[in-house]
PDB file of N, CA, C and O in Angstrom:
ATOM      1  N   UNK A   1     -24.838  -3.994  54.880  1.00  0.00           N
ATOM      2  CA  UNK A   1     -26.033  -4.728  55.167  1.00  0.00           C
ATOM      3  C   UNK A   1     -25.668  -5.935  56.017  1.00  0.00           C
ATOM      4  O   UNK A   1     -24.730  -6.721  55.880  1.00  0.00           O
ATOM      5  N   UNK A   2     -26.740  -5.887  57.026  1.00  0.00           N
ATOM      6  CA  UNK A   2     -26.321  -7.321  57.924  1.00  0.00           C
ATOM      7  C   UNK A   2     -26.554  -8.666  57.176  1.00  0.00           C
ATOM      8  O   UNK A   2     -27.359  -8.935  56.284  1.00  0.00           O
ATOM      9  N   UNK A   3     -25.828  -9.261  57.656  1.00  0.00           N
ATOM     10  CA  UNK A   3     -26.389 -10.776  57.583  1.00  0.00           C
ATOM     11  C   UNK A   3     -27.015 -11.369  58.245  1.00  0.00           C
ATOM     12  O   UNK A   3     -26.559 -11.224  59.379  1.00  0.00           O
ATOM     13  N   UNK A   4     -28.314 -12.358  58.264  1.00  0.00           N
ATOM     14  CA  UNK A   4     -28.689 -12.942  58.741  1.00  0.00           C
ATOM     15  C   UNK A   4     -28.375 -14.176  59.486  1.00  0.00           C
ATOM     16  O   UNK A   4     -29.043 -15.063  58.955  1.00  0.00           O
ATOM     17  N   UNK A   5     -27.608 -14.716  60.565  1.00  0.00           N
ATOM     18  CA  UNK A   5     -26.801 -15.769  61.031  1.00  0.00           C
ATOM     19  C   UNK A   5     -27.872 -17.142  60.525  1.00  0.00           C
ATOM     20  O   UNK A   5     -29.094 -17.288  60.534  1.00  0.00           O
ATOM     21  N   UNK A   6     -26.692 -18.032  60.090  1.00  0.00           N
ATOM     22  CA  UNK A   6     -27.089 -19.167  59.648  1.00  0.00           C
ATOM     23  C   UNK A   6     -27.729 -19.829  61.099  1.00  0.00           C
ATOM     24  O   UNK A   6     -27.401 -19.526  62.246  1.00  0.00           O
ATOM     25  N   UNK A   7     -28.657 -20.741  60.703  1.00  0.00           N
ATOM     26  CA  UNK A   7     -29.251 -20.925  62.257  1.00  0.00           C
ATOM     27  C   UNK A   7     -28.713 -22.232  62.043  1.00  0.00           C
ATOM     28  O   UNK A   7     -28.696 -22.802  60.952  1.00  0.00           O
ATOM     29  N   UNK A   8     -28.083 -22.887  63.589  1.00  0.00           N
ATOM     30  CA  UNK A   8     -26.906 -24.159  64.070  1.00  0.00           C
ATOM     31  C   UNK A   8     -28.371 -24.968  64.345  1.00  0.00           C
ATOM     32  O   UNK A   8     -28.316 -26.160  64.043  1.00  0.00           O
ATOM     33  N   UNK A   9     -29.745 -24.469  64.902  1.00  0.00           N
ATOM     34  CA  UNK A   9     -30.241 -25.590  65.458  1.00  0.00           C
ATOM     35  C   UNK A   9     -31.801 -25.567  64.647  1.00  0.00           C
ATOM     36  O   UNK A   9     -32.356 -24.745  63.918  1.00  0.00           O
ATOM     37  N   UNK A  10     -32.148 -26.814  65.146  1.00  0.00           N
ATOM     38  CA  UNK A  10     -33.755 -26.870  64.386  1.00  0.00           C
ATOM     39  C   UNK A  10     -33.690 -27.163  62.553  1.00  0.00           C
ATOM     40  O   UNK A  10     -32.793 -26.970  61.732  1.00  0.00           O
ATOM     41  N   UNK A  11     -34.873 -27.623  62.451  1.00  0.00           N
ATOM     42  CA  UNK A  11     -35.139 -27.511  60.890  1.00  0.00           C
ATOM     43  C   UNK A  11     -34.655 -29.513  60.804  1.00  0.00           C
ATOM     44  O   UNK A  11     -34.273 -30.281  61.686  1.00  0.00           O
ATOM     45  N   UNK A  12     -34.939 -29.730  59.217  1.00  0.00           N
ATOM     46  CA  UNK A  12     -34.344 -30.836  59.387  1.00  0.00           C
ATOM     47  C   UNK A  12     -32.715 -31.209  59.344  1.00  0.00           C
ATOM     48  O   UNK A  12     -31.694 -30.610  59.004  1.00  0.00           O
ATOM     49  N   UNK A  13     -32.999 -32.377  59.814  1.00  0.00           N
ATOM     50  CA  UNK A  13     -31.011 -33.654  60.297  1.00  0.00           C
ATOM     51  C   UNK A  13     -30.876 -33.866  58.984  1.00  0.00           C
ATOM     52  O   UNK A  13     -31.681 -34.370  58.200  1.00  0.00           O
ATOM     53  N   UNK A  14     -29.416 -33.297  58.734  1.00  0.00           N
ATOM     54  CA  UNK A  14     -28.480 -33.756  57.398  1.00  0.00           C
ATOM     55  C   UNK A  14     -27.844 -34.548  58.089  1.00  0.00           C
ATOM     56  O   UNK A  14     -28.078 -35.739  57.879  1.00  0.00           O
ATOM     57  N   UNK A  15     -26.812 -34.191  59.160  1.00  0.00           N
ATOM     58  CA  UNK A  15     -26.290 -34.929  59.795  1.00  0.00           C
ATOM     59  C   UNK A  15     -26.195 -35.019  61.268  1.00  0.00           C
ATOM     60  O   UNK A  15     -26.771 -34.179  61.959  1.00  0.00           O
ATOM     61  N   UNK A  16     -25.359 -36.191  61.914  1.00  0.00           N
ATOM     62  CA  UNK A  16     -25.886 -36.212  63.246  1.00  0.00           C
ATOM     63  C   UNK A  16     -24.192 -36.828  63.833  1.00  0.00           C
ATOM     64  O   UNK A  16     -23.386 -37.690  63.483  1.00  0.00           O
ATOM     65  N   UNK A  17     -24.260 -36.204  64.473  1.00  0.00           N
ATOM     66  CA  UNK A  17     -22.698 -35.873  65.408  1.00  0.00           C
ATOM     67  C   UNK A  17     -23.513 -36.029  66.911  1.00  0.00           C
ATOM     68  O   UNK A  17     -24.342 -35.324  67.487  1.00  0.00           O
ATOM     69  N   UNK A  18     -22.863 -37.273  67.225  1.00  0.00           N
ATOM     70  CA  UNK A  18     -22.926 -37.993  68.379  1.00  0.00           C
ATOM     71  C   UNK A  18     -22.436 -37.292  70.149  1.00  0.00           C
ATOM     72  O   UNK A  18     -21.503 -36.637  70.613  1.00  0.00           O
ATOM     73  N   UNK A  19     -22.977 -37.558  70.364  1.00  0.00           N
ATOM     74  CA  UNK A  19     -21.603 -36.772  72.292  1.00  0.00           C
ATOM     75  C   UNK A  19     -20.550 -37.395  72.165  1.00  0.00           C
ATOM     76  O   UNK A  19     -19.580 -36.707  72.483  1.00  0.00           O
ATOM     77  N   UNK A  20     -20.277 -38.530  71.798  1.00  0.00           N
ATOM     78  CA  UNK A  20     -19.466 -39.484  72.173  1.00  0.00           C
ATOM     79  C   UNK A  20     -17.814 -38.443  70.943  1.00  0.00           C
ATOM     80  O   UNK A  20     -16.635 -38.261  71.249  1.00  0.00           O
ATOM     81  N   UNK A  21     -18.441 -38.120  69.896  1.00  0.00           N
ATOM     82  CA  UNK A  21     -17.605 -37.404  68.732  1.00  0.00           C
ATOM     83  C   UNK A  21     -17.535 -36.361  69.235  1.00  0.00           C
ATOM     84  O   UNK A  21     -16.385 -36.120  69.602  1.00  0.00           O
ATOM     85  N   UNK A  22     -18.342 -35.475  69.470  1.00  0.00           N
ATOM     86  CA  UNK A  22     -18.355 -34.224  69.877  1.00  0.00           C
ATOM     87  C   UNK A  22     -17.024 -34.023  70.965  1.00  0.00           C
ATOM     88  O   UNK A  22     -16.075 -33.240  70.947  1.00  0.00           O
ATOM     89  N   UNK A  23     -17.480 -35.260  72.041  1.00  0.00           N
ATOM     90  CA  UNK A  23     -16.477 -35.328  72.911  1.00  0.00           C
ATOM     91  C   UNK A  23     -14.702 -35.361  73.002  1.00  0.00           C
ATOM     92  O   UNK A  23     -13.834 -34.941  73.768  1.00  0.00           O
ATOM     93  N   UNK A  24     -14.795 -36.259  71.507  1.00  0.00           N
ATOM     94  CA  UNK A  24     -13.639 -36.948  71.315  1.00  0.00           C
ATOM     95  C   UNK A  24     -13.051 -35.570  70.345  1.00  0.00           C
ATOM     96  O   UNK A  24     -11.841 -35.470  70.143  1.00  0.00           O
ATOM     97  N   UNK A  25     -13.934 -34.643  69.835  1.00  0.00           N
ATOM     98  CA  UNK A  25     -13.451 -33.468  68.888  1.00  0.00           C
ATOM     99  C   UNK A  25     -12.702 -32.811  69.929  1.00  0.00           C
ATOM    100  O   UNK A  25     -11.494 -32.626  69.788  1.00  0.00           O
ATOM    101  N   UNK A  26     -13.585 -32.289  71.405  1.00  0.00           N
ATOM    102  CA  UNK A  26     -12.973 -31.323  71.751  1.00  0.00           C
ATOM    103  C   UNK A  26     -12.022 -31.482  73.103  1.00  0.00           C
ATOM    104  O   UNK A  26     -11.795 -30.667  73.997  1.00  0.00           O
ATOM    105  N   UNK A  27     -11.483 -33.052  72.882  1.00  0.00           N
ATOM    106  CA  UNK A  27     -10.524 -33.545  73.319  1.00  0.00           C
ATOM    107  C   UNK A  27      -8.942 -33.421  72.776  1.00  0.00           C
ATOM    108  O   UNK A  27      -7.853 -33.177  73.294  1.00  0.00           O
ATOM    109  N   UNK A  28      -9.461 -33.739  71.388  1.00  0.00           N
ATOM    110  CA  UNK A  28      -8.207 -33.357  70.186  1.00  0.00           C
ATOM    111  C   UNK A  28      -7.930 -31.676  70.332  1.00  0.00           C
ATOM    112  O   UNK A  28      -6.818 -31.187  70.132  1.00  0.00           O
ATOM    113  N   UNK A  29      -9.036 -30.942  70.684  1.00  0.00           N
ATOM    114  CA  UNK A  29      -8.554 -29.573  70.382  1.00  0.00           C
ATOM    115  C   UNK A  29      -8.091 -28.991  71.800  1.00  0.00           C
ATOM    116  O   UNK A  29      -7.496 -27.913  71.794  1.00  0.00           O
ATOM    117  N   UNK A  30      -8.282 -29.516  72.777  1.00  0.00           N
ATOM    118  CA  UNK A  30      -8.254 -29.025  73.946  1.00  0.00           C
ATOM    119  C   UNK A  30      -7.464 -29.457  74.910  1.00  0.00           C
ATOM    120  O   UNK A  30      -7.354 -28.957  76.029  1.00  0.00           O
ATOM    121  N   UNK A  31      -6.758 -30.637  74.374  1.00  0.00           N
ATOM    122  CA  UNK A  31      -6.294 -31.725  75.536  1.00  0.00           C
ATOM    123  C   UNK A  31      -5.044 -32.436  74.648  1.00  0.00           C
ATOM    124  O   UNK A  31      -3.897 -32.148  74.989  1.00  0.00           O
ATOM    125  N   UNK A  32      -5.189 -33.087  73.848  1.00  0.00           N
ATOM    126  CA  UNK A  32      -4.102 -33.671  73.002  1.00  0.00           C
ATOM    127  C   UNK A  32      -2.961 -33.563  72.606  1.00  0.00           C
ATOM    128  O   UNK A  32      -2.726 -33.108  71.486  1.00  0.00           O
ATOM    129  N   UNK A  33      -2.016 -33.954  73.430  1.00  0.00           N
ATOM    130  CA  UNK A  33      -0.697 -33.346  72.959  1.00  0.00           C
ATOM    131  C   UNK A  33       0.014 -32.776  71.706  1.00  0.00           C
ATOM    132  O   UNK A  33       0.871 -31.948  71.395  1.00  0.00           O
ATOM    133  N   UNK A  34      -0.982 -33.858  71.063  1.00  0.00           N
ATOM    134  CA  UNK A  34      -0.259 -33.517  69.632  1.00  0.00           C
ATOM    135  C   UNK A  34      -1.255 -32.736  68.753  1.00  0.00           C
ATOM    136  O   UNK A  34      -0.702 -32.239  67.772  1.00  0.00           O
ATOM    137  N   UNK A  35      -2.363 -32.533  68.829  1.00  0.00           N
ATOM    138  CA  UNK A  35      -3.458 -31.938  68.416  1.00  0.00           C
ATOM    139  C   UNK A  35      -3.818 -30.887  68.727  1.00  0.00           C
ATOM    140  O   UNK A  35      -4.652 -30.396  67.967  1.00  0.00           O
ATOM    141  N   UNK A  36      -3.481 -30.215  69.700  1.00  0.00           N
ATOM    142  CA  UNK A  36      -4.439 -29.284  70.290  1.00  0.00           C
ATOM    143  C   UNK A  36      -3.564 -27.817  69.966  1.00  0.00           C
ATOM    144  O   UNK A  36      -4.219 -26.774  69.969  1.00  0.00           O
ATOM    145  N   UNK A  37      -2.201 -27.762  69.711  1.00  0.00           N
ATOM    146  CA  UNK A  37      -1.900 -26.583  69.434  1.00  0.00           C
ATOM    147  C   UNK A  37      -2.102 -26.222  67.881  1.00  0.00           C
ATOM    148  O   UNK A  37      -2.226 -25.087  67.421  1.00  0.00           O
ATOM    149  N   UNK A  38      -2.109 -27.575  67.095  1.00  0.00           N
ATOM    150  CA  UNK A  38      -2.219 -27.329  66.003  1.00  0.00           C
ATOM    151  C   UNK A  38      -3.834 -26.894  65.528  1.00  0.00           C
ATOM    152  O   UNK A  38      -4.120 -26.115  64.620  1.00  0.00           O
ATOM    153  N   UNK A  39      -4.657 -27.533  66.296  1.00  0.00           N
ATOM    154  CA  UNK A  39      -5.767 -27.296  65.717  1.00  0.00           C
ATOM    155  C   UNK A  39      -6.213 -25.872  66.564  1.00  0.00           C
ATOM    156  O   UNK A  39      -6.871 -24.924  66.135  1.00  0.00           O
ATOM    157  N   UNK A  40      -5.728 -26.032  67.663  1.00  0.00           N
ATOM    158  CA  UNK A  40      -6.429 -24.887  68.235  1.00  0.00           C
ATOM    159  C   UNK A  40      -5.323 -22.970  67.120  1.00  0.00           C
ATOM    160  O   UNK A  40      -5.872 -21.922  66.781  1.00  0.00           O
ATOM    161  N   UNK A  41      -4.628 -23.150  67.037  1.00  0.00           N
ATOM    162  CA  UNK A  41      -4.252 -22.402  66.148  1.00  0.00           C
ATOM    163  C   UNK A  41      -4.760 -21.801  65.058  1.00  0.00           C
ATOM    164  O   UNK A  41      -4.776 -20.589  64.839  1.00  0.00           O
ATOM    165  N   UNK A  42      -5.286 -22.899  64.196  1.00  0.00           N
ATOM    166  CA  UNK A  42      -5.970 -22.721  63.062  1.00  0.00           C
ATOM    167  C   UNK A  42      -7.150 -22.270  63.392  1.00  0.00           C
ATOM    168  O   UNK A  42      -7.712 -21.621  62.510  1.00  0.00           O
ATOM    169  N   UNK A  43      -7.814 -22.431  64.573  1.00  0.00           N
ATOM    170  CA  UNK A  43      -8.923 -22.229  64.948  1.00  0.00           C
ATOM    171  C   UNK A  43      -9.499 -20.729  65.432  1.00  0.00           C
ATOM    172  O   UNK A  43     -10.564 -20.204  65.109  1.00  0.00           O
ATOM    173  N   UNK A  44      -8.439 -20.210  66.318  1.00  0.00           N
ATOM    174  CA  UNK A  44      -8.464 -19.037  66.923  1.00  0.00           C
ATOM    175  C   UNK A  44      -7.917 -18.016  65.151  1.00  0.00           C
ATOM    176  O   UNK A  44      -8.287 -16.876  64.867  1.00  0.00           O
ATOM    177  N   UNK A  45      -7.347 -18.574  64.619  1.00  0.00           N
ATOM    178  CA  UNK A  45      -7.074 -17.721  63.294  1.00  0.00           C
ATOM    179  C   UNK A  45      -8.388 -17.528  62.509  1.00  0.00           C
ATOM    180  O   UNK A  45      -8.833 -16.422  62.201  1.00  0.00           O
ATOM    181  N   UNK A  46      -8.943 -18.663  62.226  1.00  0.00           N
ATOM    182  CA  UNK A  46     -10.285 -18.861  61.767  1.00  0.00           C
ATOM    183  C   UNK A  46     -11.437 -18.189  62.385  1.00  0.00           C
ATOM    184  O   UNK A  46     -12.259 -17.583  61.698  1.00  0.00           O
ATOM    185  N   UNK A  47     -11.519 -18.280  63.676  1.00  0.00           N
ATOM    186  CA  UNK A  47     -12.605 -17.530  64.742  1.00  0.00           C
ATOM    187  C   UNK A  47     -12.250 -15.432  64.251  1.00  0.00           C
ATOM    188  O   UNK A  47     -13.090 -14.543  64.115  1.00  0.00           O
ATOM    189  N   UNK A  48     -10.871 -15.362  64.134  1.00  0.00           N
ATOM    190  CA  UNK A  48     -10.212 -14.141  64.012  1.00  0.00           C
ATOM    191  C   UNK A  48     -10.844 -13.688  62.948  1.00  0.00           C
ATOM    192  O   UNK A  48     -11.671 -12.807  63.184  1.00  0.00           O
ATOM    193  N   UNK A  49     -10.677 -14.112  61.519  1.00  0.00           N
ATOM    194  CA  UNK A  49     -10.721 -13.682  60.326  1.00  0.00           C
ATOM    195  C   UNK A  49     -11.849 -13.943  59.845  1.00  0.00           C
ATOM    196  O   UNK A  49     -12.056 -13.215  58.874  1.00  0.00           O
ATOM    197  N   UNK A  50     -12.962 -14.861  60.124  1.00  0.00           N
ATOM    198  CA  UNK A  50     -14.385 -15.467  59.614  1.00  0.00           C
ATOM    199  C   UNK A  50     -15.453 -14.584  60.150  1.00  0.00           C
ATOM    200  O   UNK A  50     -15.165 -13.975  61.181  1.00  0.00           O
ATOM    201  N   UNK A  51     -16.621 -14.405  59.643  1.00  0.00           N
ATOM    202  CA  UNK A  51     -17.430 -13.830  60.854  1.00  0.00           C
ATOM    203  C   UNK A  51     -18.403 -15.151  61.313  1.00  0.00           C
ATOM    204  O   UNK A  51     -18.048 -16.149  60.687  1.00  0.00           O
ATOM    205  N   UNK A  52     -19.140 -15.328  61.917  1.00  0.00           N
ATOM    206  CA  UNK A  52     -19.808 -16.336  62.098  1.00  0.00           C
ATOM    207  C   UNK A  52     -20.362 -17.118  61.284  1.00  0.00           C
ATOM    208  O   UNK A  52     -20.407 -18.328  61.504  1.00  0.00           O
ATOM    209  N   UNK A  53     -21.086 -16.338  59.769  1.00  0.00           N
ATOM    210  CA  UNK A  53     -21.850 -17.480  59.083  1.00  0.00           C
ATOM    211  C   UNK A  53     -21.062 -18.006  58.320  1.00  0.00           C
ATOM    212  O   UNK A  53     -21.383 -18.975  57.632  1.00  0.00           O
ATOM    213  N   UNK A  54     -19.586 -17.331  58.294  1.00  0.00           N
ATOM    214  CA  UNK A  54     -18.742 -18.120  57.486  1.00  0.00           C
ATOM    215  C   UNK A  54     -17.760 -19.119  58.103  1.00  0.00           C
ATOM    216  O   UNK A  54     -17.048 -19.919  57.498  1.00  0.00           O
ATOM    217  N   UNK A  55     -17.859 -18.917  59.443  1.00  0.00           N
ATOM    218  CA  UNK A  55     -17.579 -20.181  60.039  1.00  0.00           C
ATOM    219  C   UNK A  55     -18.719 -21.633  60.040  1.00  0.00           C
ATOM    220  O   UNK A  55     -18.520 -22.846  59.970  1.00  0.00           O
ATOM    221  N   UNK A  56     -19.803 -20.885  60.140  1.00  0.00           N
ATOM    222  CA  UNK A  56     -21.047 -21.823  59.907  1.00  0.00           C
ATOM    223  C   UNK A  56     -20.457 -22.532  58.716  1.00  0.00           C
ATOM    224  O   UNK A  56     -19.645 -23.447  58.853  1.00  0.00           O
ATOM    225  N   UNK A  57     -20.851 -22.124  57.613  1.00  0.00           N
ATOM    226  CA  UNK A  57     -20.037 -22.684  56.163  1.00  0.00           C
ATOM    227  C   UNK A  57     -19.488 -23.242  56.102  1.00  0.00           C
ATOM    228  O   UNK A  57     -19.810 -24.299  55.558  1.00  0.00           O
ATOM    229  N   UNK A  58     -17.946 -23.038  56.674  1.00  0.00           N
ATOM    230  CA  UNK A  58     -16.778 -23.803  56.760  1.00  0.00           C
ATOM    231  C   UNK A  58     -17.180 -25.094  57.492  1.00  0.00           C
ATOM    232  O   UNK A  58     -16.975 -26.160  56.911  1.00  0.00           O
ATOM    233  N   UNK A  59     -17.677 -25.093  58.590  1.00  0.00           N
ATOM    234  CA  UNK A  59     -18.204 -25.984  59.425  1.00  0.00           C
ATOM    235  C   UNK A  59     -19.150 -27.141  58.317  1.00  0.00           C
ATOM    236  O   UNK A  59     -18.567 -28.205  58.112  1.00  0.00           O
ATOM    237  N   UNK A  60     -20.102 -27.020  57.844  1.00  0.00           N
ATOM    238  CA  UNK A  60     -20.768 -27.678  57.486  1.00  0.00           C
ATOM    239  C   UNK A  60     -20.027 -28.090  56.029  1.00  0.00           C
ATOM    240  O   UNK A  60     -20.259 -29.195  55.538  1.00  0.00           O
ATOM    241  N   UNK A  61     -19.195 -27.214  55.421  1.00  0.00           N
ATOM    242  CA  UNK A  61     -18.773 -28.147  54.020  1.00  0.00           C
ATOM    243  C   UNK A  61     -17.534 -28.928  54.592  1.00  0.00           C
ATOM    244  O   UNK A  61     -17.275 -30.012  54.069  1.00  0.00           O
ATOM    245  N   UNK A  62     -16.864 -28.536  55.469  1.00  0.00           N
ATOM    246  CA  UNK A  62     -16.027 -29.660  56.125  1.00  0.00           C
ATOM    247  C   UNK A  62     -17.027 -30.830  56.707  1.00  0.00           C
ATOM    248  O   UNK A  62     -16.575 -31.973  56.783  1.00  0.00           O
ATOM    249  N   UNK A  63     -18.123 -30.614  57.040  1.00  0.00           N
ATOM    250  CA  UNK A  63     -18.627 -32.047  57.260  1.00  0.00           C
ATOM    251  C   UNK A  63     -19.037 -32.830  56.389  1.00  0.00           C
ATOM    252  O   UNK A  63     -18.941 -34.053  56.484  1.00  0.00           O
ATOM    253  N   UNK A  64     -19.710 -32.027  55.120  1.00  0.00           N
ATOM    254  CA  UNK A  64     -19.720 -32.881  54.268  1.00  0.00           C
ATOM    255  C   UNK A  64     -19.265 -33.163  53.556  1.00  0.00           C
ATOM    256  O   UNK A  64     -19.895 -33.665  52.626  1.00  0.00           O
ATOM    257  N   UNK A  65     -17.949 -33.046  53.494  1.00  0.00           N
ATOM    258  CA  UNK A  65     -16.611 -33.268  52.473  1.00  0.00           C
ATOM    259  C   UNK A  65     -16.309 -34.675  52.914  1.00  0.00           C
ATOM    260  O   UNK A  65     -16.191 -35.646  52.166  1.00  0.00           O
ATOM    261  N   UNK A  66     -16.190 -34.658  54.350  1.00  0.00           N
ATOM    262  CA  UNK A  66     -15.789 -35.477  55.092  1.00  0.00           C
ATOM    263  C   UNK A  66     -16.980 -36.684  55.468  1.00  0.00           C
ATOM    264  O   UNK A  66     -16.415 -37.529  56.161  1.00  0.00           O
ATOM    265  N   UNK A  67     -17.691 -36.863  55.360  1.00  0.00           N
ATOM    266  CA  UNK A  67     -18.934 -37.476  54.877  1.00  0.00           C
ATOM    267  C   UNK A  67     -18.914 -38.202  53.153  1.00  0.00           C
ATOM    268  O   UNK A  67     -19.341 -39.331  52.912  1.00  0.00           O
ATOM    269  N   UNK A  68     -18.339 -37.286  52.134  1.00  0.00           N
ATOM    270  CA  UNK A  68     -18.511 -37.527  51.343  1.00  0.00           C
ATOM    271  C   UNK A  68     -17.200 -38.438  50.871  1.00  0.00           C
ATOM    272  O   UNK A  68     -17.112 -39.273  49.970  1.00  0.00           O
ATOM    273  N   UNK A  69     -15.985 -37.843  52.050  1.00  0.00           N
ATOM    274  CA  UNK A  69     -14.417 -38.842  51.836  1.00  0.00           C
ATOM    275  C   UNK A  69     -15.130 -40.240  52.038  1.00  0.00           C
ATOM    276  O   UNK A  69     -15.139 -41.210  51.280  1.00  0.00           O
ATOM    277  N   UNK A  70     -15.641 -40.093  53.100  1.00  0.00           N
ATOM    278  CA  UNK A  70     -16.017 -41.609  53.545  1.00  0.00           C
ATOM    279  C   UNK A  70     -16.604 -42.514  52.974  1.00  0.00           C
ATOM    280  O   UNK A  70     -16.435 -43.710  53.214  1.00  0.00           O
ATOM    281  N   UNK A  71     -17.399 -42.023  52.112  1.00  0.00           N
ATOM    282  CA  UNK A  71     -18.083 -42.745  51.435  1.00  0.00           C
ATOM    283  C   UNK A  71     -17.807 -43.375  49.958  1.00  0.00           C
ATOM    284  O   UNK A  71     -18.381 -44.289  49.366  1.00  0.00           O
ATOM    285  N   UNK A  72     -16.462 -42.356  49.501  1.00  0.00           N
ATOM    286  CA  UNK A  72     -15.636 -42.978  48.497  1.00  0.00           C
ATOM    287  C   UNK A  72     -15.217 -43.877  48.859  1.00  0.00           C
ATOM    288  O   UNK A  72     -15.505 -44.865  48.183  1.00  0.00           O
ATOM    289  N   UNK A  73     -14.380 -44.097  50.005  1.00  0.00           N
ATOM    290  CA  UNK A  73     -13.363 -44.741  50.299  1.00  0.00           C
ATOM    291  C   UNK A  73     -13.996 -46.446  50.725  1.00  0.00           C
ATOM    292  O   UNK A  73     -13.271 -47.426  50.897  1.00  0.00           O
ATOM    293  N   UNK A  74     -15.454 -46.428  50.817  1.00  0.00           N
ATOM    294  CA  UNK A  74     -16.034 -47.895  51.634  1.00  0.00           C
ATOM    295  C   UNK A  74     -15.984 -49.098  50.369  1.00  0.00           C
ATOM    296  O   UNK A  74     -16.330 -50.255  50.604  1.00  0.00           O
TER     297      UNK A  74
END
């Protein structure tokens, strides 16, 4: 049975990721000496083995993990 793809756009803002971040993300993954093989690694493994809505997933509980680090830590 298919899955229905998690939808990336519309509906309401949990959170809001800037250009300026966005930018600076796919700088680290794309450009960064020290960043970019490592992340891009994990990434193309991840893209490999996930199907999309479970990259969706991953995507969004890493943001709000990371959302939620932050907010311990203030």
């Amino acid at each position: 049975m298919a899955l229905n793809p998690i939808p990336l756009l519309g509906g309401k803002s949990v959170h809001c990721i800037n250009e300026q971040q966005m930018a600076e993300a796919i700088r680290l993954v794309e450009e960064d000496p020290v960043t970019s093989a490592k992340i891009g690694s994990r990434l193309k493994q991840l893209e490999s083995e996930l199907s999309r809505n479970e990259r969706a997933a991953l995507a969004f509980v890493i943001i709000q993990r990371l959302k939620d680090s932050a907010n311990r830590s203030s």
